[in-house]
N, C-alpha and C positions, 0 to 999 in steps of 0.2 A: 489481315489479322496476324500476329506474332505467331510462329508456332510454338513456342514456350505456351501460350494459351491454347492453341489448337491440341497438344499434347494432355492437359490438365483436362480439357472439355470430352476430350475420346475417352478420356483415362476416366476419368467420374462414370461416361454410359456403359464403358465396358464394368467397372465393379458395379452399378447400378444393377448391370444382366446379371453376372453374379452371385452378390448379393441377397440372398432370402433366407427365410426362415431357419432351410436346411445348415445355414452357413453358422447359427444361432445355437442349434441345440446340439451338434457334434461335438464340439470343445466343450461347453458347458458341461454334459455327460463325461468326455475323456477327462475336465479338470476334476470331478469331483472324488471317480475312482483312481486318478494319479495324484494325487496327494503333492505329497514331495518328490515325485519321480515326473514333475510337470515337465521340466524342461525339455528332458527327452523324450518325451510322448509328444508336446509339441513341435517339435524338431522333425519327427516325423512327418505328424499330422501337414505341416507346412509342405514338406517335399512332395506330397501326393496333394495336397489341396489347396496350394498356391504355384506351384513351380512349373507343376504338370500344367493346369490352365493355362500359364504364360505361354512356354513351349507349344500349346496349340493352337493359342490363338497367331504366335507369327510362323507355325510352319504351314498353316492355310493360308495365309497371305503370302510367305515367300514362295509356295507352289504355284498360286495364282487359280488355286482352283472356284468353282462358281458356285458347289454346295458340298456334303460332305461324301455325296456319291461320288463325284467326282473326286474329290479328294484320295478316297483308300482304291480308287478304278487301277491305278497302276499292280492292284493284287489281281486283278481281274474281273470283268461285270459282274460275274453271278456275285461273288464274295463283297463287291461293294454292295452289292441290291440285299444282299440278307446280314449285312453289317451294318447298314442305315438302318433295315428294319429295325433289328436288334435295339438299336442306339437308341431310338424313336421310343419307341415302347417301354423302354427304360425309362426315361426323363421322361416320358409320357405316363400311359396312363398305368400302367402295373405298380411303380414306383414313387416316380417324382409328385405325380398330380395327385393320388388321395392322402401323399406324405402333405402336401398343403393344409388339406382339409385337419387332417388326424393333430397333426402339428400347433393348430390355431386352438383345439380343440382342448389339447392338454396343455397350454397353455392359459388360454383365457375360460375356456368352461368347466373344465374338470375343477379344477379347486376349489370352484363356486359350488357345484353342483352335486359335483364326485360323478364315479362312473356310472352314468346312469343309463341303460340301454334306449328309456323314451326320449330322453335329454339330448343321448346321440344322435339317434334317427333324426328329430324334429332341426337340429343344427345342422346333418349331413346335409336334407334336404332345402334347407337356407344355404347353403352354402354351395353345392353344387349344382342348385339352382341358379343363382346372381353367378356365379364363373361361366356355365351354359350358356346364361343372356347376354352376357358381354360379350361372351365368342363369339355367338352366331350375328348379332346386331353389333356390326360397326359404332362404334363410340368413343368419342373424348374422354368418357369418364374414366376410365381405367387410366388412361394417360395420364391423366391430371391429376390423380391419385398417387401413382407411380412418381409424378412430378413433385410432387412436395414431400413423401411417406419418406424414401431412403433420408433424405436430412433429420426428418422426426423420430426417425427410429435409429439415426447413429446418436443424436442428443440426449433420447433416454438410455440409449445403452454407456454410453461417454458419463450422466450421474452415475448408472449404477457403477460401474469403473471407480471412478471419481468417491464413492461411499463407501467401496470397498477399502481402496486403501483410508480412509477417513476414521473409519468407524465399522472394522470387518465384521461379518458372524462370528468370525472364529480363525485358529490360525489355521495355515498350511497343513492339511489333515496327512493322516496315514496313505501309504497305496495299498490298493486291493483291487484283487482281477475282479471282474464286474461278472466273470463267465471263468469255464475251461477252455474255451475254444479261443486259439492265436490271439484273433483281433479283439478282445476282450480282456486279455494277460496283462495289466495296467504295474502291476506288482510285479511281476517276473520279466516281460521283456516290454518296457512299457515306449521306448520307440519301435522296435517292430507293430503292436498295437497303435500308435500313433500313426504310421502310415496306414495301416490297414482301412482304422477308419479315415484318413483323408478321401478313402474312396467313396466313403457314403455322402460326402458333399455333389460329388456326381459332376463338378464341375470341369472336370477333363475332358465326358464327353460333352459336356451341354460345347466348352470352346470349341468345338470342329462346327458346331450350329451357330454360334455367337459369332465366331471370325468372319462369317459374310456382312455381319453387320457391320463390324469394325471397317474392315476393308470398304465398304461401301462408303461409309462415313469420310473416310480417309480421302476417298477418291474426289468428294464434296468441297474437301478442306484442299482441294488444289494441289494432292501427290501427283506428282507428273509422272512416274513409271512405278514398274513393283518394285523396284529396289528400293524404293523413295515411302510407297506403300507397306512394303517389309520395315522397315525401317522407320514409320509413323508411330506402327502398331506394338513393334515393339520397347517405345518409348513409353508410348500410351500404358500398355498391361502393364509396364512396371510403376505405374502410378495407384495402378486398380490392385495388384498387388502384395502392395505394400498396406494400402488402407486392408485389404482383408485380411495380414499377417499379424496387422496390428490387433485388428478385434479379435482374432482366435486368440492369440495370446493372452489380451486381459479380459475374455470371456471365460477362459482355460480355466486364469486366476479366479477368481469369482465363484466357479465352480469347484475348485481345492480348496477354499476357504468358508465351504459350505456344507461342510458334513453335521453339520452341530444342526442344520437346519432340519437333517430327517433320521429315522430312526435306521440301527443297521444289526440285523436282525438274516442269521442263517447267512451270513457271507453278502449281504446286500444291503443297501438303502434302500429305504419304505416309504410310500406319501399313503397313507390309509391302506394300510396291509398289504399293496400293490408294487413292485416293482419298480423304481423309477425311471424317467428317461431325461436328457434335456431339458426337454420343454418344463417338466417339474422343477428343475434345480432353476430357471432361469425365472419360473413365475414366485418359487417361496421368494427368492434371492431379492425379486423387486416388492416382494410384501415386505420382507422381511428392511428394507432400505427405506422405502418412499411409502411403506404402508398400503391401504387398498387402493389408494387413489394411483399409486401410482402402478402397481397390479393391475389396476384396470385398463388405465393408459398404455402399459405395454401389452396385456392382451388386445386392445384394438389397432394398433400399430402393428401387430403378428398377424391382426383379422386381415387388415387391408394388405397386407405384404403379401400375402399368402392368397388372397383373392386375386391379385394384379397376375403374381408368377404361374397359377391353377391357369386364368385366363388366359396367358400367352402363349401356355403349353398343350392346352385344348388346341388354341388355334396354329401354332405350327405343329401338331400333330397332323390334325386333317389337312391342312391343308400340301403336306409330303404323302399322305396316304392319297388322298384323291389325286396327286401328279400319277401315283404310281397305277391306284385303281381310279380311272376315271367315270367308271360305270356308277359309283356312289359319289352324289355330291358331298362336297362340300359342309354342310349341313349335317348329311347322315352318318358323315364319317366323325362332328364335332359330338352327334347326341349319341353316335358305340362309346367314343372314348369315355363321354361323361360319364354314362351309365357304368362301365366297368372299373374307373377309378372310384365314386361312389359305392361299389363293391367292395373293394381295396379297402378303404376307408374304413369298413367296419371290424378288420382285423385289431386295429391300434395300432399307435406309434411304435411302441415295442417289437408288437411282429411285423409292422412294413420294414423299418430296419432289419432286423434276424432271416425273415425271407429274400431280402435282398442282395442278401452275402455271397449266394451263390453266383447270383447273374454277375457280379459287381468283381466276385473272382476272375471270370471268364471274361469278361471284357474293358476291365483297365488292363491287364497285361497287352492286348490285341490291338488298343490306344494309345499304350504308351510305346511298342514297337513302332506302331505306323507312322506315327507321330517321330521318333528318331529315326526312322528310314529314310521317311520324305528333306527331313535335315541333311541329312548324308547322302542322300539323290546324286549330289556330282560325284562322290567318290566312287561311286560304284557307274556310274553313267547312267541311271536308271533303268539298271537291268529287269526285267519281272520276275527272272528267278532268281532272283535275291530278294526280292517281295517274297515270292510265294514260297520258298524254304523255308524263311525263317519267319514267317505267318503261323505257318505250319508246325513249325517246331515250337513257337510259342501256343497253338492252339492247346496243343497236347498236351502241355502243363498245366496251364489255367483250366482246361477241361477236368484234370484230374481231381485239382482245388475244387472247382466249382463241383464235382459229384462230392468226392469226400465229405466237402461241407451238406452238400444236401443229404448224405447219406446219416448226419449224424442230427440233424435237423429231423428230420424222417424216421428214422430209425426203422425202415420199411426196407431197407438192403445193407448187401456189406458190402467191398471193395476187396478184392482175393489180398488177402493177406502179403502174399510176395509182390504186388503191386504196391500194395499201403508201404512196405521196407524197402522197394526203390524209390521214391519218391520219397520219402523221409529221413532214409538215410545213406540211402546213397549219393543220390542228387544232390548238389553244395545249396545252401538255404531253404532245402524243401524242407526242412523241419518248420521253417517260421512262411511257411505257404508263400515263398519266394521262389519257388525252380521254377519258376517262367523267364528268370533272369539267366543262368545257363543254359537254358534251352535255346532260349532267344541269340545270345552270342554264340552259342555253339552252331549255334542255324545259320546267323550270318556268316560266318568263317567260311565255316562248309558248303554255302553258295555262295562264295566268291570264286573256292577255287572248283565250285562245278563250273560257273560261268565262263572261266579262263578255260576249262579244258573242252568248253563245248566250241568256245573262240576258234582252238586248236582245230 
């Protein structure tokens, strides 16, 4: 086989992993309150939710490592064993799993039904039911599902695209912050919000999980060494990409051109007196294009997308929980997660997003070091104090974001006042929930030259 094909064929499964729901309603929401300030919200959005996954998916392959414990292990065991946790749980079930559920939901049932409390249960229960049976019972069907669904869900999204420029709602709306808080500033600094949420795609960390795939894949397609394997993968992600840079952006659009669709009332957009999210802008958008037929078609394209990714994240959940605790099968560990993302679930898409900010502070900066660390591994000869310094120095920023934010979420504590004034204005970009970026460089420098004088 050519690798020109081999390259196109990794490159398809790796945006295929990618690929979901979450990938859908993020830009959607950032185009509708970036108006005209699209471009640089997207600009953003791209560097944290297309750039970062590249970057992790080939510094796990040019490491050579075998899962993602091993991968951040050069910080140390314990810090890999509760940095996998972390990760897991994340993309598992706190976060990523009942955002499936909640996501299908405001999409294909809310609009029909509105928010109905029985409506939701009886859907929760449908649906984190079938994700449950699929994980636990081995089956084609999910595959086969997965196997045909991404084509049918880039071709309805490629009409609505295609009908926007054709026949828009409306033009290029106003910006307006969606929130006070940073990563909702759409109107005031609307690429620093454009990165912020690139984090909510979550896809930087799922690549440290996805890159055993790809590697594996590679290894299939006849890479003879990791150079060769480093060097597959990163032909490959830049095919997967580019496809997903493309659909943020005219999803983005789509979403700027569709303020005419809801009401905006006290500083927001309304779908029935409610706040909206994504998944709203993207369900009127395709009533509003293709009518209900075509509304319905893309709520079952979101059902199926979002059952496949619910399913695969049950089952590499459990199945890194039971490596880790092997006292609970396999099984027991697939029916904790259901149940607690089914918990999740009943918050709404709104609050899974908004509670997510915090964990999502604290561990894309701790991703995106390790991930440039393990890069730069030969320049420093992979020292561990140069891991664990500036580990360390980046924890303690993102720690501060991630309280802050929960503090203002909560409103159940404060932050001492002279702490809130170094971190925002003393620190370079702590104002825009960035000083993990000086911490981090200032951490490397400063273990380089501890590591030289310990040399000494």
């Amino acid at each position: 086989m050519k690798k020109r094909n081999t390259y196109i064929i990794i490159g398809f499964m790796l945006f295929a992993l990618f690929f979901g729901a979450g990938n859908l309603i993020y830009p959607a929401f950032l185009g509708i309150y970036s108006g005209s300030n699209l471009a640089l919200a997207i600009l953003g959005f791209c560097l944290t939710g297309v750039t970062l996954p590249l970057l992790g998916v080939v510094a796990v392959a040019y490491s050579g490592a075998s899962d993602v414990e091993d991968f951040v292990r050069p910080v140390s065991r314990k810090y890999a064993l509760l940095f996998s946790i972390a990760l897991y749980l994340s993309i598992g079930p706190f976060f990523a799993i009942p955002r499936t559920g909640a996501t299908s939901y405001s999409i294909g049932v809310e609009p029909i039904f509105g928010n109905n409390l029985a409506i939701k249960i009886i859907y929760g229960l449908i649906f984190f039911g079938i994700s449950y049976w699929l994980a636990i019972k081995p089956s084609k069907i999910a595959d086969r599902i997965g196997k045909y669904l991404t084509p049918a869900l880039l071709i309805i999204i490629a009409i609505l695209v295609m009908a926007s420029f054709v026949h828009p709602a409306g033009a290029i709306g106003q910006p307006h912050n969606a929130a006070t808080d940073i990563s909702s500033a759409f109107k005031s600094v609307p690429f620093v919000a454009g990165l912020i949420q690139g984090y909510g795609t979550m896809d930087a960390l799922a690549s440290l999980a996805f890159a055993i795939l790809v590697i594996n894949a590679s290894k299939e397609y006849e890479a003879a060494n990791d150079k060769e394997v480093a060097s597959m993968t990163f032909k490959s992600g830049l095919i997967a990409i580019i496809l997903l840079a493309l659909i943020y952006i005219f999803v983005g659009r789509i979403g700027a051109t569709s303020q005419s669709l809801f009401s905006f009332i006290n500083g927001q957009f309304v779908f029935e007196k409610n706040s909206i999210d994504g998944g709203h802008v993207l369900s009127q958008a395709a009533h509003f294009y293709l009518g209900s037929i075509g509304q319905a078609v893309l709520a079952a394209a979101i059902f199926l997308a979002c059952l496949t990714t619910a399913t695969g994240l049950i089952t590499a959940c459990a199945e890194y929980f039971h490596k880790i605790l092997p006292r609970l099968s396999h099984l027991a560990w697939a029916t904790i997660f259901t149940l607690v993302a089914a918990g999740f679930y009943f918050g709404g898409l709104s609050e899974l997003i908004k509670w997510s900010l915090p964990v999502l502070y604290l561990l894309y900066p701790l991703t995106i070091v390790i991930i440039a660390l393990v890069l730069l591994n030969p320049y420093f000869k992979g020292s561990a104090l140069v891991y664990q310094v500036t580990i360390a120095l980046t924890a303690i920023a993102g720690l501060y974001d991630a309280l802050s934010t929960l503090a203002s979420l909560t409103e159940l504590f404060r932050l001492p006042s002279a702490v809130v004034a170094f971190f925002t204005k003393t620190v370079p970009l702590g104002q825009y929930s960035m000083g993990w970026i000086s911490f981090a460089i200032f951490g490397f420098i400063l273990s380089l030259f501890l590591s030289k004088l310990k040399k000494q």
